[in-house]
Legacy VTK file of the C-alpha trace (Angstrom):
# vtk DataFile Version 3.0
C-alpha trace
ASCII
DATASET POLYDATA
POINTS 245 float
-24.550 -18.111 -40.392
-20.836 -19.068 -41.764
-20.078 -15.437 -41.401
-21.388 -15.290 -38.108
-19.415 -18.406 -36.730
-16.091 -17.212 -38.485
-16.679 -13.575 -36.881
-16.858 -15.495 -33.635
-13.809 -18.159 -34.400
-11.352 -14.743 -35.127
-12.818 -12.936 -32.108
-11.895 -16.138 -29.888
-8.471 -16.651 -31.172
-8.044 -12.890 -31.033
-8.551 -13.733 -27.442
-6.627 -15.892 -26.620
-3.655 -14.391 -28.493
-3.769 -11.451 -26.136
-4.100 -13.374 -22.588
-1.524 -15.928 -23.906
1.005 -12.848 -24.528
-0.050 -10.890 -21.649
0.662 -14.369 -19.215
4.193 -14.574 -20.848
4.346 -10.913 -20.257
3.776 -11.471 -16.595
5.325 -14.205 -15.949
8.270 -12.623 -16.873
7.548 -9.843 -14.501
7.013 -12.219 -11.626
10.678 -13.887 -12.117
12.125 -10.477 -11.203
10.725 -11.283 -7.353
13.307 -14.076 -7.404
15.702 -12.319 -4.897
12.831 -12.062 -2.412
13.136 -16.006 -2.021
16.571 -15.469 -0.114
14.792 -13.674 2.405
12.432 -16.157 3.556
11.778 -20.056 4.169
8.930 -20.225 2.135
6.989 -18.789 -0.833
3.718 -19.293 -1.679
1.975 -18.326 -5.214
-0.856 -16.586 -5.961
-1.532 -16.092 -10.025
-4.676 -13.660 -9.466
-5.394 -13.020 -13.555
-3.852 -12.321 -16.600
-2.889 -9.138 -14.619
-1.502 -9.614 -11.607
0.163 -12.225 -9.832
1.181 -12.432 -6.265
3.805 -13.583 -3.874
3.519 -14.303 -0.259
6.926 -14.934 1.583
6.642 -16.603 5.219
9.636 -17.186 7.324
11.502 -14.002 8.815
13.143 -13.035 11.638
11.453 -9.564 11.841
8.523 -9.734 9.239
5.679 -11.844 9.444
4.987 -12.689 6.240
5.687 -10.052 2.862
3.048 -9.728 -0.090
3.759 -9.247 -3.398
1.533 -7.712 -6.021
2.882 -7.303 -9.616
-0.099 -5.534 -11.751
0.253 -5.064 -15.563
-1.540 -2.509 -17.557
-4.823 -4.130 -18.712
-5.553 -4.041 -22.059
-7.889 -1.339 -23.626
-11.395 -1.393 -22.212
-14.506 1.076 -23.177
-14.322 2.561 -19.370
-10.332 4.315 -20.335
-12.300 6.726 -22.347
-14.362 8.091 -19.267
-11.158 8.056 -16.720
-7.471 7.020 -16.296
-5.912 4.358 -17.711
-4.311 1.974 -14.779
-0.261 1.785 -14.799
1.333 -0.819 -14.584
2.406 -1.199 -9.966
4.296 -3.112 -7.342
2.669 -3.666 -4.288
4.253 -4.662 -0.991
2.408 -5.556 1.901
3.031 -7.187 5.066
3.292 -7.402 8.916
6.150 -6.842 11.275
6.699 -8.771 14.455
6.875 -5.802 16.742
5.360 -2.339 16.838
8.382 -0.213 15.371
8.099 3.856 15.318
5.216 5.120 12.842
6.814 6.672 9.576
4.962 7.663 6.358
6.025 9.029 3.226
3.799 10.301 -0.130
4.925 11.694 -3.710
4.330 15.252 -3.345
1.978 14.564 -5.819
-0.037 12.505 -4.093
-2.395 13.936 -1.245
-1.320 12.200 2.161
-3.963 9.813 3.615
-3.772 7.996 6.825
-5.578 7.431 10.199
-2.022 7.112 11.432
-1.063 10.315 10.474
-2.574 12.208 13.040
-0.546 10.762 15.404
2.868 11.818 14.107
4.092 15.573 12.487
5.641 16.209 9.785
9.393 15.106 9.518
11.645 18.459 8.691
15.039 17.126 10.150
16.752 16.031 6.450
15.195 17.230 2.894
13.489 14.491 0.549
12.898 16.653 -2.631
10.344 14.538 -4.164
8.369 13.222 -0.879
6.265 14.485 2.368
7.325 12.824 4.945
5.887 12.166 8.385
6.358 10.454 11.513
9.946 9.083 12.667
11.456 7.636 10.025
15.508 6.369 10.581
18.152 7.186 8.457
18.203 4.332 5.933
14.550 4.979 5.213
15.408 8.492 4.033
18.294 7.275 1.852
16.032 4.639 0.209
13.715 7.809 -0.523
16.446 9.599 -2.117
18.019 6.404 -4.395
14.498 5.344 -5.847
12.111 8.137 -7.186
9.485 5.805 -8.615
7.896 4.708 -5.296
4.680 6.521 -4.613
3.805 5.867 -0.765
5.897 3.870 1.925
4.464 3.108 5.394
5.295 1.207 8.273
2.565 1.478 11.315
0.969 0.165 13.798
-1.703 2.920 13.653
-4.890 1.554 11.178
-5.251 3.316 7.518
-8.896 3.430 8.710
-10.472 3.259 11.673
-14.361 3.275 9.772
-14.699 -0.558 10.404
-13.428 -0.437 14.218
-10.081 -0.637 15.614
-7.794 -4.107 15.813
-4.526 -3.652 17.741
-1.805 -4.990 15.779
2.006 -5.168 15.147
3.155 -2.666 12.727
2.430 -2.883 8.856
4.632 -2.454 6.049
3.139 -0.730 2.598
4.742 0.088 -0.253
3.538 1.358 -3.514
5.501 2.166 -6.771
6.138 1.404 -10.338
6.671 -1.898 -11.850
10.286 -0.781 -13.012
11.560 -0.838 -9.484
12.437 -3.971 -9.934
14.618 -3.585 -12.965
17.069 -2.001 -10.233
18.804 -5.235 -9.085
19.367 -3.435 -5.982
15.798 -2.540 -5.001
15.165 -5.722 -3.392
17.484 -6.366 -0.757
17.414 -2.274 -0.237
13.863 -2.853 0.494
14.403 -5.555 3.046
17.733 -3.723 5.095
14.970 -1.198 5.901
14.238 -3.789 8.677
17.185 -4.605 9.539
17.834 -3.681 12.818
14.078 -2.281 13.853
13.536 -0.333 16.824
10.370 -0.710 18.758
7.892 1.939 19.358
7.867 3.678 23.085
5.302 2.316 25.092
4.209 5.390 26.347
3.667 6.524 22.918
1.798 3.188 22.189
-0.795 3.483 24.726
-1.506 6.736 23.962
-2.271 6.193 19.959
-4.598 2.985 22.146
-6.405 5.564 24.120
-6.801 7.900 20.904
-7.660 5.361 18.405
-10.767 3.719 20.866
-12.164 7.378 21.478
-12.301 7.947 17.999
-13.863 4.286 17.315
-16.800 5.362 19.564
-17.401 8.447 18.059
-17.549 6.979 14.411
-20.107 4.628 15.884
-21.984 6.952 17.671
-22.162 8.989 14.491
-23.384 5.752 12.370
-26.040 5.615 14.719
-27.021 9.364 14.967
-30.512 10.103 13.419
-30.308 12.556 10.155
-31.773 15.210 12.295
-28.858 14.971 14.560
-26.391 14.594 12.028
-27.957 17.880 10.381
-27.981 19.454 14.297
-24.254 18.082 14.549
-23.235 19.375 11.644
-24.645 23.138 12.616
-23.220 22.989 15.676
-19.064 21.825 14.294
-19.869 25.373 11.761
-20.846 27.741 14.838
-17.953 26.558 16.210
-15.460 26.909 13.537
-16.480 30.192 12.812
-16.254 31.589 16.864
LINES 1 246
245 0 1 2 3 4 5 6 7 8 9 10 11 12 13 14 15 16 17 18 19 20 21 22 23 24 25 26 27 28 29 30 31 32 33 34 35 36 37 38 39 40 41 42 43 44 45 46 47 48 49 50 51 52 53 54 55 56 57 58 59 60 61 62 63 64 65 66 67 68 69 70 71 72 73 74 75 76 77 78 79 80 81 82 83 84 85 86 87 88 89 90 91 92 93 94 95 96 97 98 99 100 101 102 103 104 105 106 107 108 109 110 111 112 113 114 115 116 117 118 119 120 121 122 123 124 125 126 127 128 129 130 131 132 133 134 135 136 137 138 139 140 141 142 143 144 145 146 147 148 149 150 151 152 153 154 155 156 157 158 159 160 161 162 163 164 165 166 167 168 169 170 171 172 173 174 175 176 177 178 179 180 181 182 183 184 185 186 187 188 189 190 191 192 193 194 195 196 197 198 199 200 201 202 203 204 205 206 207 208 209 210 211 212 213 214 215 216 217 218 219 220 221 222 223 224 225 226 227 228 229 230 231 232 233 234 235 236 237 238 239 240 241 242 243 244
């Protein structure tokens, strides 16, 4: 029984040793979002786990609001051994006040995935070595491409990732996705935030028609959902005939 209840006292401060550490860890993490602040009129916390932590900043002239997601890498867990072990990310997410031109760019290495990407081709005008780019992105988005190599998608749309829950019309969205070291680079920030500096807004032509598209494609996912598995199977026949003629 003593054995048992020292076993149990060393597992505990064990514990807490490694989420006290990992706190400080990210804590210190979350101070390099300090130059965000600037930006806005108001900041709101959000300490999600010993693992991530999150920033909301409210108050902009052309964003909405901006989220920030800092994510550490988790200590070792049983399920590493059957898959990948998470890295260590910075997440930015947030809203725009207008609908601004649809641009998208991946890591070559990562396979492109967006609704909003059938609306748009691929962008050939200016080379970005390590990305795919689509849409109509502006000059200082490809430069921000070029200077940091450790972001692993950027987005601004107005076009849903997904349109399998229905379609909400919205003002554009802003997504970014990259390494925690980003924000060594004392630059990155404010970088990140000229990109919407001066932000053109989307043709309205152009808007309506990604409307139109979007809605037609809404109604087809829901007539699908509601297709009977002999239909599907019938639909399914049908799409290969097709294909094939």
């Amino acid at each position: 029984m003593l054995y048992e209840l020292l076993f149990v006292a060393v597992v505990l401060i064990l514990c807490f040793s490694i989420i006290n550490n990992k706190r400080k860890e990210l804590n210190g993490k979350v101070v390099l979002l300090r130059p965000f602040i600037p930006h806005f009129t108001r900041t709101i916390s959000d300490p999600v786990s010993v693992h991530q932590h999150g920033l909301k900043f409210i108050g902009h002239d052309v964003l909405v609001y901006l989220c920030s997601i800092i994510t550490l890498k988790r200590d070792f867990c049983p399920t590493y051994i059957l898959g990948t072990v998470p890295n260590e990310s910075l997440t930015l997410i947030g809203c725009l006040k207008t609908k601004a031109p649809c641009m998208y760019a991946f890591k070559k290495t990562i396979t492109p995935k967006h609704y909003g990407l059938k609306y748009v081709k691929k962008y050939l005008v200016e080379s970005t070595p390590q990305y795919k780019v689509f849409g109509s992105p502006e000059k200082k988005h490809i430069d921000f491409l070029k200077k940091y190599n450790d972001i692993s998608s950027l987005w601004i749309s107005y076009v849903p990732e997904s349109i399998d829950n229905g379609y909400i019309d919205s003002e554009s969205q802003v997504y970014l996705k990259g390494k925690l070291r980003l924000l060594e680079d004392k630059e990155f920030i404010d970088d990140f935030m000229s990109l919407f500096d001066n932000t053109r807004n989307e043709l309205e032509k152009k808007i309506t028609d990604v409307r139109r598209g979007c809605n037609n494609d809404v109604q087809k996912v829901n007539t699908k959902k509601n297709m009977s598995i002999s239909d599907k199977i019938m639909q399914s026949v049908k799409n290969r005939e097709s294909i094939r003629k």
